[in-house]
PQR file with spaces between the fields and no chain letter, atoms N, CA, C, O and H, PARSE charges and radii, in Angstrom:
ATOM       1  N    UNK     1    -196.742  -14.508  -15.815 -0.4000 1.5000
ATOM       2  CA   UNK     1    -197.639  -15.180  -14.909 -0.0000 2.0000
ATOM       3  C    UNK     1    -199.029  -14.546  -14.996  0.5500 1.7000
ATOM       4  O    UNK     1    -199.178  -13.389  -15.389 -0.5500 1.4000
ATOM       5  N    UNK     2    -199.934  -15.250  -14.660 -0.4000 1.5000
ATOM       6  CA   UNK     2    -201.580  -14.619  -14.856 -0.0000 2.0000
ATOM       7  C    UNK     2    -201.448  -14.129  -13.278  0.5500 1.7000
ATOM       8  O    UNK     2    -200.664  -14.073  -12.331 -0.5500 1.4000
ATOM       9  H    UNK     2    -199.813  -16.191  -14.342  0.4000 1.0000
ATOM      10  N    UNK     3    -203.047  -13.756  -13.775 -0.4000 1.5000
ATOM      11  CA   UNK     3    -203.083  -12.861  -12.209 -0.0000 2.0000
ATOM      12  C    UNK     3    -203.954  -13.442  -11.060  0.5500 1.7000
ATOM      13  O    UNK     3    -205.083  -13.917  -11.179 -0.5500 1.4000
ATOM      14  H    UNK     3    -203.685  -13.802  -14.545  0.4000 1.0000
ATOM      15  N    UNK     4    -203.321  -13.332  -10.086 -0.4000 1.5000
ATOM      16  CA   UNK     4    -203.688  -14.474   -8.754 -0.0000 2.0000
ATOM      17  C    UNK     4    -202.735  -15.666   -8.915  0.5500 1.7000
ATOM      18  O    UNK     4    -202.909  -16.533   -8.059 -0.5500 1.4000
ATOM      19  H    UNK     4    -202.404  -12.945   -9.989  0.4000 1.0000
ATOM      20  N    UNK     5    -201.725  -15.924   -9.855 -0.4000 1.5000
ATOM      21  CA   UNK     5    -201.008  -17.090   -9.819 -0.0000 2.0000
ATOM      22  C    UNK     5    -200.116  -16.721   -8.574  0.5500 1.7000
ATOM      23  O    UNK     5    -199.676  -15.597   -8.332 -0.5500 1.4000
ATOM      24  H    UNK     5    -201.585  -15.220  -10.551  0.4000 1.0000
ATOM      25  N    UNK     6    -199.928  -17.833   -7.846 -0.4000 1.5000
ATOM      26  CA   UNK     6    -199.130  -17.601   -6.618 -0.0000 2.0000
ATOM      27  C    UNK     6    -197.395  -17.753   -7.064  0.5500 1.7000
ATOM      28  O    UNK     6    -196.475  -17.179   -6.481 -0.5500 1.4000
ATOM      29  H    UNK     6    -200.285  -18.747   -8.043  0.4000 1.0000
ATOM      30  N    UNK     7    -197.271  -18.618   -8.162 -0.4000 1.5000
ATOM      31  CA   UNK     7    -196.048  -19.356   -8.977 -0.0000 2.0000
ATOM      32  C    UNK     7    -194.986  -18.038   -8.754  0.5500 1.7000
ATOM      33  O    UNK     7    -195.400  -16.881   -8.817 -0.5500 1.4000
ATOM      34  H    UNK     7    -198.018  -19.085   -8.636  0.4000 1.0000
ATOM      35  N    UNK     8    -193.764  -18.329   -8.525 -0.4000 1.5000
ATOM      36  CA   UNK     8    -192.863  -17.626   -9.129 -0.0000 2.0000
ATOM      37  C    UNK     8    -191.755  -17.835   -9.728  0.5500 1.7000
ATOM      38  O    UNK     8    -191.366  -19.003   -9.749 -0.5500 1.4000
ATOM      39  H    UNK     8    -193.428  -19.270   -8.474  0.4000 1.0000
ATOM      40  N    UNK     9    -190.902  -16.763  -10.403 -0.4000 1.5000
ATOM      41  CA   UNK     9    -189.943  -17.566  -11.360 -0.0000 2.0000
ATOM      42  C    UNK     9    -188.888  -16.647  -10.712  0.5500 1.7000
ATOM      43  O    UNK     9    -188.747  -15.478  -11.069 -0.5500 1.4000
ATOM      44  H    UNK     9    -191.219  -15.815  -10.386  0.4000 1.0000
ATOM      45  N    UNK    10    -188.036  -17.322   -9.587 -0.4000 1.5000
ATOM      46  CA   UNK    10    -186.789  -16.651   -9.643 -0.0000 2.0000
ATOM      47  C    UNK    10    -185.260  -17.780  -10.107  0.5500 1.7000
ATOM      48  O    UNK    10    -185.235  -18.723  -10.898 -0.5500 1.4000
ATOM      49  H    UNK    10    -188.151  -18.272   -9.297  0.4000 1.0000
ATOM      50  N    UNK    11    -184.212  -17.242   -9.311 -0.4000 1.5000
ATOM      51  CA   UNK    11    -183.295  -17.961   -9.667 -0.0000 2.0000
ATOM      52  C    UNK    11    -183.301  -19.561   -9.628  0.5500 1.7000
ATOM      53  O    UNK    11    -183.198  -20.321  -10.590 -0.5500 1.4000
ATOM      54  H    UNK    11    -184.232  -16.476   -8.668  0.4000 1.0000
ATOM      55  N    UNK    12    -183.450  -19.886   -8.257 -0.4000 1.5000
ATOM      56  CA   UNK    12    -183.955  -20.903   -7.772 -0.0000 2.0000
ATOM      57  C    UNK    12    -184.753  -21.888   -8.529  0.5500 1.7000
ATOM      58  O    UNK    12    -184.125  -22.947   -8.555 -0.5500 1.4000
ATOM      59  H    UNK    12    -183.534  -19.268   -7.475  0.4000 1.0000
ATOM      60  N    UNK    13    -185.911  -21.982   -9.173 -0.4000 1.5000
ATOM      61  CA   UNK    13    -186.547  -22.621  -10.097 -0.0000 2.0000
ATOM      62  C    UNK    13    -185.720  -22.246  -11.827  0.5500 1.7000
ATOM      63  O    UNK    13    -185.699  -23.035  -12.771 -0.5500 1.4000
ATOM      64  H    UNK    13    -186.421  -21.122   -9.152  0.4000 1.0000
ATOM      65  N    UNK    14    -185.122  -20.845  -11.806 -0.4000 1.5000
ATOM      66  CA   UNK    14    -184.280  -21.248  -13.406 -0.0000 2.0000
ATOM      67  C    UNK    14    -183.164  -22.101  -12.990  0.5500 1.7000
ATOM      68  O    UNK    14    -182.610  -22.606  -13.966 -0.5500 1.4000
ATOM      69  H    UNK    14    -185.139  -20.205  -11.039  0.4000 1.0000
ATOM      70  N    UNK    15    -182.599  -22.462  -11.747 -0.4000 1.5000
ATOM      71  CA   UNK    15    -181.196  -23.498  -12.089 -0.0000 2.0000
ATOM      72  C    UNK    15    -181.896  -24.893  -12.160  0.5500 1.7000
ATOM      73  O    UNK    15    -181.406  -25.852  -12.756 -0.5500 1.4000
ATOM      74  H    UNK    15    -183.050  -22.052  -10.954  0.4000 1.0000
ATOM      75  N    UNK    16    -183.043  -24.914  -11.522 -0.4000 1.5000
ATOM      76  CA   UNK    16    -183.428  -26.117  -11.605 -0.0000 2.0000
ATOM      77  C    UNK    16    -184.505  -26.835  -13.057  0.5500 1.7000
ATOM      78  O    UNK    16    -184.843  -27.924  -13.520 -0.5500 1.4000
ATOM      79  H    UNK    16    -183.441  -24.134  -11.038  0.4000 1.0000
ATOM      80  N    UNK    17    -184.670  -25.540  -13.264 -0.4000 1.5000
ATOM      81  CA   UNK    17    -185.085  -25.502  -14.743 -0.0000 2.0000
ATOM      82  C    UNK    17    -183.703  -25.810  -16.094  0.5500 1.7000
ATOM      83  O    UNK    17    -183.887  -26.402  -17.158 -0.5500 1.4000
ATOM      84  H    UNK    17    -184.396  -24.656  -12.888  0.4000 1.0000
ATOM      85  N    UNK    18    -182.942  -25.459  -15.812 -0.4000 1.5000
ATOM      86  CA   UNK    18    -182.136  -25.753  -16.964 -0.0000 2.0000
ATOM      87  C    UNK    18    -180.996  -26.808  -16.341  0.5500 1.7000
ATOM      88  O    UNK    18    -180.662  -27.444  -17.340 -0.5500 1.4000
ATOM      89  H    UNK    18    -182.793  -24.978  -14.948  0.4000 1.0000
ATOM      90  N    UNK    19    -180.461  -27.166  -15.557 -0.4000 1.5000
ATOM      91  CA   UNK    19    -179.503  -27.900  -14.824 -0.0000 2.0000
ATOM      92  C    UNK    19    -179.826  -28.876  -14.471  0.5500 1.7000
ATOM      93  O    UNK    19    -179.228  -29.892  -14.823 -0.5500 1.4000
ATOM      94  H    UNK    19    -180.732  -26.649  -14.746  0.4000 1.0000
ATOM      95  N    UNK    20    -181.263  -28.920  -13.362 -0.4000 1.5000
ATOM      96  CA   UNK    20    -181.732  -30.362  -12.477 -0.0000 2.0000
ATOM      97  C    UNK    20    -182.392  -30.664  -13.041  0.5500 1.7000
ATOM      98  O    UNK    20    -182.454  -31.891  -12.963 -0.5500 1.4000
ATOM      99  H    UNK    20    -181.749  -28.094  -13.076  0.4000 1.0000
ATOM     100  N    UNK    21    -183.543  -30.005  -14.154 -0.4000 1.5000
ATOM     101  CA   UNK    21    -184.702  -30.644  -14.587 -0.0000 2.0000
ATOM     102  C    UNK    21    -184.424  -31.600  -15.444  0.5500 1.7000
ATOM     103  O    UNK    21    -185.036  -32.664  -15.356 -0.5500 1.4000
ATOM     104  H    UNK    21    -183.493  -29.008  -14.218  0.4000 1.0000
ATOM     105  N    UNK    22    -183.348  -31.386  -16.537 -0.4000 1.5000
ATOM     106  CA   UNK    22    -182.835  -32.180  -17.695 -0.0000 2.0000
ATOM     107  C    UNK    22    -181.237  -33.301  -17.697  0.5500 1.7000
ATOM     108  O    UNK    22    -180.121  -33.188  -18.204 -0.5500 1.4000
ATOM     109  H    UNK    22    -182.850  -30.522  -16.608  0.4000 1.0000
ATOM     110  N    UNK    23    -181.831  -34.201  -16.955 -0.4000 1.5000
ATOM     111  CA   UNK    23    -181.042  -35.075  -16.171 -0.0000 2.0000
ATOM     112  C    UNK    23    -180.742  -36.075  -17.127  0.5500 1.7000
ATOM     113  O    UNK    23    -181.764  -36.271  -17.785 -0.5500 1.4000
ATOM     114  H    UNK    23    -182.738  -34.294  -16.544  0.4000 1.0000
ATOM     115  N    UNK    24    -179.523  -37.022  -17.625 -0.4000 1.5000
ATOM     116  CA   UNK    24    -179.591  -37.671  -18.246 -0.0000 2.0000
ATOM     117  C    UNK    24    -180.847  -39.200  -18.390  0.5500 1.7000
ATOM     118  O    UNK    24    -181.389  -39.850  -19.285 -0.5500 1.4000
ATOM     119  H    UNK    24    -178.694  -36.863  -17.090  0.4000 1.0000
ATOM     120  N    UNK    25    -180.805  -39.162  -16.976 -0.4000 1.5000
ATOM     121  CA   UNK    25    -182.000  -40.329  -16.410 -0.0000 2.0000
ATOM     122  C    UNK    25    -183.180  -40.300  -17.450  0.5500 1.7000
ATOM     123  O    UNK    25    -183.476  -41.073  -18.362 -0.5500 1.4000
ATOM     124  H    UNK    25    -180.365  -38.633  -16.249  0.4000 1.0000
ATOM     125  N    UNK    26    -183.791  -39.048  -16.955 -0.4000 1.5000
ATOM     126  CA   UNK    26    -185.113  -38.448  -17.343 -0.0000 2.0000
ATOM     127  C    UNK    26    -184.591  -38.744  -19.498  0.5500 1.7000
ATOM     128  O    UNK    26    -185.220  -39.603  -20.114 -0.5500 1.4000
ATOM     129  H    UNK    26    -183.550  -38.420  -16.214  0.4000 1.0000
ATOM     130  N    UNK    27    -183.963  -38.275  -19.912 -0.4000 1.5000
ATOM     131  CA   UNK    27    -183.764  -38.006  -21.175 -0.0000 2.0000
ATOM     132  C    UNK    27    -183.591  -39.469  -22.289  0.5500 1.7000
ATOM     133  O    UNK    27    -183.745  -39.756  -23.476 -0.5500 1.4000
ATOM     134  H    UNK    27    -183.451  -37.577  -19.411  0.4000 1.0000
ATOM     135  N    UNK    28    -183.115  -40.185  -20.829 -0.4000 1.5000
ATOM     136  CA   UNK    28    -183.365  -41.682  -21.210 -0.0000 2.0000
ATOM     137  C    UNK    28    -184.922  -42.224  -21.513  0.5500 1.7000
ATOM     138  O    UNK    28    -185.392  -42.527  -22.609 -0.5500 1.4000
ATOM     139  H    UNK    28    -182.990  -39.953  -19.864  0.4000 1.0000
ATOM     140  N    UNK    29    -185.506  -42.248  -20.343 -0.4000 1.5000
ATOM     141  CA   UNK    29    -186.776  -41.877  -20.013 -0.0000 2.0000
ATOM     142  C    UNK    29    -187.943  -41.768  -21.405  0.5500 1.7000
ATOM     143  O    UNK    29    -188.702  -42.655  -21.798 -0.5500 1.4000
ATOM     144  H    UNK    29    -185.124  -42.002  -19.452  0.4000 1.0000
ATOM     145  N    UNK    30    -187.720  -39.998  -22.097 -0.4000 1.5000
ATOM     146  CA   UNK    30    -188.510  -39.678  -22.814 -0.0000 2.0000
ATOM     147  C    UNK    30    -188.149  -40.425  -23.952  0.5500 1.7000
ATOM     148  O    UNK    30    -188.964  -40.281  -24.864 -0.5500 1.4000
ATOM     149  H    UNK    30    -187.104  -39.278  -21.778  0.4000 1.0000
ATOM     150  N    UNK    31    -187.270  -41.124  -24.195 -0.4000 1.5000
ATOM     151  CA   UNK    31    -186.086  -41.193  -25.408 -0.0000 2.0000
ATOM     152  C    UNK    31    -186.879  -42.883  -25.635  0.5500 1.7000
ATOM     153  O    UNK    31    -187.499  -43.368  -26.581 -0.5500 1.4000
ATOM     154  H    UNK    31    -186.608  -41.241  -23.454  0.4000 1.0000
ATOM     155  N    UNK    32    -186.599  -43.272  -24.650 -0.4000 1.5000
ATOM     156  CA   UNK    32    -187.422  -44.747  -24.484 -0.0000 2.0000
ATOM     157  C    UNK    32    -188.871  -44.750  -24.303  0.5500 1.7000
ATOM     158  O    UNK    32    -189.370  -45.846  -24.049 -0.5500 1.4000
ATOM     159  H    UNK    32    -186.096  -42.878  -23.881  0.4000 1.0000
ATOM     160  N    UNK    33    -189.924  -43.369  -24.414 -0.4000 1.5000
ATOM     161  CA   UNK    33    -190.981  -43.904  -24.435 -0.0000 2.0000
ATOM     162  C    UNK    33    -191.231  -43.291  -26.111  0.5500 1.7000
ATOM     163  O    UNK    33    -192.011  -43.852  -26.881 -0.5500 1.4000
ATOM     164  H    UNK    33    -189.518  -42.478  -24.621  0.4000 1.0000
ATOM     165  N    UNK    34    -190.680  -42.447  -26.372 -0.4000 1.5000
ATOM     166  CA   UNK    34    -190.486  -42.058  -27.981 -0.0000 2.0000
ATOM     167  C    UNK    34    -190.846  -43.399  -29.345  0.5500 1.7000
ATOM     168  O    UNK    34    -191.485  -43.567  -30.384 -0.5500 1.4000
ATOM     169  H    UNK    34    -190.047  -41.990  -25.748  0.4000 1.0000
ATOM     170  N    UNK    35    -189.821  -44.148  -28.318 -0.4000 1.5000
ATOM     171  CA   UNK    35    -189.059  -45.567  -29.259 -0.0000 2.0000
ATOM     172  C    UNK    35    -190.087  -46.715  -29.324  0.5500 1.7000
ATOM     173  O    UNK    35    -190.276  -47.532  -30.226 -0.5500 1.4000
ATOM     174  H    UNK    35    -189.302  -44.011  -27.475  0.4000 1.0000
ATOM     175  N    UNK    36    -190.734  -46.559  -28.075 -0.4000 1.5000
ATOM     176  CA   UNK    36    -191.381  -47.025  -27.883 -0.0000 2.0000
ATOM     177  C    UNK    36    -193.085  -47.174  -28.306  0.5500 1.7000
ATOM     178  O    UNK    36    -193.820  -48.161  -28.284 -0.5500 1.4000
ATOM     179  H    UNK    36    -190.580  -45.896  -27.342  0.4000 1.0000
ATOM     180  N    UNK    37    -193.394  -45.487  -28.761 -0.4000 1.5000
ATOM     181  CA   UNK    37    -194.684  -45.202  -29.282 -0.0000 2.0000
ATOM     182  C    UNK    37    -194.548  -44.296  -30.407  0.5500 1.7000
ATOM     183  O    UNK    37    -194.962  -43.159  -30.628 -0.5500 1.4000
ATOM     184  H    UNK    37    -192.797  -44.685  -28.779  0.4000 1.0000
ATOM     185  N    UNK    38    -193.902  -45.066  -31.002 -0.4000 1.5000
ATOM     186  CA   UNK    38    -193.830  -43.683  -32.486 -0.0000 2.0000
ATOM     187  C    UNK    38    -194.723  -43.394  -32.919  0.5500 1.7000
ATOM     188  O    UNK    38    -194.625  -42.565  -33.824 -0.5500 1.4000
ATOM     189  H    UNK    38    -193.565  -45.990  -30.823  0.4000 1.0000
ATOM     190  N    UNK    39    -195.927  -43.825  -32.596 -0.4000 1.5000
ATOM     191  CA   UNK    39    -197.249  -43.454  -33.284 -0.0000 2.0000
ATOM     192  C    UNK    39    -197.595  -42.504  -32.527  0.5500 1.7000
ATOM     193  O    UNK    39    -198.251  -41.689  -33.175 -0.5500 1.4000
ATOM     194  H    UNK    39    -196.007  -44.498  -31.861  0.4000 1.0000
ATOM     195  N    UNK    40    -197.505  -42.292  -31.754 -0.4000 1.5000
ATOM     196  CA   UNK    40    -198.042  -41.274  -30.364 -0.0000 2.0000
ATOM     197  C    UNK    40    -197.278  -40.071  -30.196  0.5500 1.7000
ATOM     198  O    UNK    40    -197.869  -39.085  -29.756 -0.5500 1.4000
ATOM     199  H    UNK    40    -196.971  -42.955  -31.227  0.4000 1.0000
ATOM     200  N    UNK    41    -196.159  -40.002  -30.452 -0.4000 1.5000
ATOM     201  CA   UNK    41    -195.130  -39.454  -30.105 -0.0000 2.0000
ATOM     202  C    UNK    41    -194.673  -38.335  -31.019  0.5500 1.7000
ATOM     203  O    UNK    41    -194.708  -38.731  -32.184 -0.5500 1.4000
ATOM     204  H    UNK    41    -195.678  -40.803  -30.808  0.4000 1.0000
ATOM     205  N    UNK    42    -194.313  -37.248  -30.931 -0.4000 1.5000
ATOM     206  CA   UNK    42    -193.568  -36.070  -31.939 -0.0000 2.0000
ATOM     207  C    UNK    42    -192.575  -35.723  -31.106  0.5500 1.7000
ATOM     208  O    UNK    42    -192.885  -35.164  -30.054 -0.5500 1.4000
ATOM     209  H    UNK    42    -194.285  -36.926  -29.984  0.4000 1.0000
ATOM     210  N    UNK    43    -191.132  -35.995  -31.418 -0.4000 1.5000
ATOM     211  CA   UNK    43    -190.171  -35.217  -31.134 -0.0000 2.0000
ATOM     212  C    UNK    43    -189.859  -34.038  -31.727  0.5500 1.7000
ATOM     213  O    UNK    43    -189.409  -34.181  -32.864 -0.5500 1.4000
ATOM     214  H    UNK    43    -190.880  -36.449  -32.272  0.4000 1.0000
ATOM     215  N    UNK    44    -189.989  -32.357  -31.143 -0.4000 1.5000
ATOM     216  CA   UNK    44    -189.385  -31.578  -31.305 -0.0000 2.0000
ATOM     217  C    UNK    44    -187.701  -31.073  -31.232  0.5500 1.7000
ATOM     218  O    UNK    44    -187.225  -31.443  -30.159 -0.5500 1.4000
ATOM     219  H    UNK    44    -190.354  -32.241  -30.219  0.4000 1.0000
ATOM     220  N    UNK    45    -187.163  -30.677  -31.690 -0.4000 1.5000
ATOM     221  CA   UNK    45    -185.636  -30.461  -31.159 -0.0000 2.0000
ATOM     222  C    UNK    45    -185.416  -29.104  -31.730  0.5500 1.7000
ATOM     223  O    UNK    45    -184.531  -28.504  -31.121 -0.5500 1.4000
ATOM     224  H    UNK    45    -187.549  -30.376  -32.562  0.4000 1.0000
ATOM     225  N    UNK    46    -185.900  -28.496  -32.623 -0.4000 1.5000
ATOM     226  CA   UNK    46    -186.020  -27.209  -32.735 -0.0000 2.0000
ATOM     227  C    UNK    46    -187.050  -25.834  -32.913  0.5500 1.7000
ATOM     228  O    UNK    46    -187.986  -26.182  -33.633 -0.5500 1.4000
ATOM     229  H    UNK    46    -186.619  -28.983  -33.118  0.4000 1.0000
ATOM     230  N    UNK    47    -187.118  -25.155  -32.718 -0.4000 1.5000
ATOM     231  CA   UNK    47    -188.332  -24.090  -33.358 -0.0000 2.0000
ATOM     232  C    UNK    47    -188.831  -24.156  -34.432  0.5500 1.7000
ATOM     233  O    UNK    47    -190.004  -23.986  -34.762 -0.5500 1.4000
ATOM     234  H    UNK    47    -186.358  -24.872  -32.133  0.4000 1.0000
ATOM     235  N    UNK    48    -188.100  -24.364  -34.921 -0.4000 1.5000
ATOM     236  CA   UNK    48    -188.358  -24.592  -36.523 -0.0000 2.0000
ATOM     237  C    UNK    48    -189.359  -25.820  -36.874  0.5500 1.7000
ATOM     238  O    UNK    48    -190.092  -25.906  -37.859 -0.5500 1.4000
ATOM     239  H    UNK    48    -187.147  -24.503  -34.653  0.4000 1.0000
ATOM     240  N    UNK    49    -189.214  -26.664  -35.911 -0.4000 1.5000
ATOM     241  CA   UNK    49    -189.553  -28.203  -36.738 -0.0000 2.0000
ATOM     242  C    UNK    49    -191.079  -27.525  -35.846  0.5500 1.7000
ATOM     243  O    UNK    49    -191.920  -27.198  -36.684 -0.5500 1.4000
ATOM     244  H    UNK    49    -188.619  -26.594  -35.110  0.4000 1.0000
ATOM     245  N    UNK    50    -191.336  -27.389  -35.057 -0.4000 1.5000
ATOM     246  CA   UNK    50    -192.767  -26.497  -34.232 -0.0000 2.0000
ATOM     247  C    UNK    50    -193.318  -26.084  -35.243  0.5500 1.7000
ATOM     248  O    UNK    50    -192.753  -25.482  -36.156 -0.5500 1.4000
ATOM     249  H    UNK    50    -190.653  -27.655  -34.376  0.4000 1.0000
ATOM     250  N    UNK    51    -195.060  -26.511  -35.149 -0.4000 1.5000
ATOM     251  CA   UNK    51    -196.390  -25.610  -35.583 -0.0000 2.0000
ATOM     252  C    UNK    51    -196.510  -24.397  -35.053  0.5500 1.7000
ATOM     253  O    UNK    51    -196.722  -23.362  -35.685 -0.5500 1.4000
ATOM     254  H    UNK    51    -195.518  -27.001  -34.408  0.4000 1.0000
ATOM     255  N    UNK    52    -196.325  -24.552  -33.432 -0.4000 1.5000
ATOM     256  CA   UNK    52    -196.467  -23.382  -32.870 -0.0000 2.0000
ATOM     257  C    UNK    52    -195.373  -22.214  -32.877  0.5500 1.7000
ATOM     258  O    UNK    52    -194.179  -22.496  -32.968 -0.5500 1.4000
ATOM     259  H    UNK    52    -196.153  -25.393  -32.919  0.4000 1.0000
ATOM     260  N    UNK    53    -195.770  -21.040  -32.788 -0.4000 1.5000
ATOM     261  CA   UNK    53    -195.096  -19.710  -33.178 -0.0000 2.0000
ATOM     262  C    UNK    53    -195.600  -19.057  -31.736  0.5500 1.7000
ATOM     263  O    UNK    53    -196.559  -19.378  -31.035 -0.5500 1.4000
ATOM     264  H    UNK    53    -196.740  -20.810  -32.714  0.4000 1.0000
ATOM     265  N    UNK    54    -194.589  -18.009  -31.552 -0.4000 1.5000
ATOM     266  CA   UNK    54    -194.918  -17.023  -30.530 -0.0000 2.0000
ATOM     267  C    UNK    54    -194.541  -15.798  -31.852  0.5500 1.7000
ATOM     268  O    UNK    54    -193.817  -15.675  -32.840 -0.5500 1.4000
ATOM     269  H    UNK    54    -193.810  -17.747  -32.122  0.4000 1.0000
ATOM     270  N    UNK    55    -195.631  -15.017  -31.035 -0.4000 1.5000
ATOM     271  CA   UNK    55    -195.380  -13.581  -31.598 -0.0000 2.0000
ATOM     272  C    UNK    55    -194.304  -12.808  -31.585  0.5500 1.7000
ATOM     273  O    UNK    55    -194.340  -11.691  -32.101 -0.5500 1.4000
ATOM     274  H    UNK    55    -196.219  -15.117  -30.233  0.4000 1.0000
């Protein structure tokens, strides 16, 4: 977190980060606007297929 961010990351936001956030609904969702704008659109699904790198 930067500094002065009020944000925090405890348990609470990781269950809802990996459990509630990725809902089948929602996955429909991105999946259908994908299909929908392939010109617009880059699906990632791994690190690998990523430009971006972390150190």
């Amino acid at each position: 977190m930067t500094i002065g961010c009020n944000d925090k990351f405890d348990a609470e936001f990781l269950w809802w980060l990996l459990c509630r956030g990725r809902s089948r609904k929602r996955a429909r969702f991105y999946a259908h606007i994908a299909a929908t704008y392939p010109e617009r659109c880059i699906v990632v699904n791994t690190r690998e297929q990523s430009s971006f790198r972390l150190p």
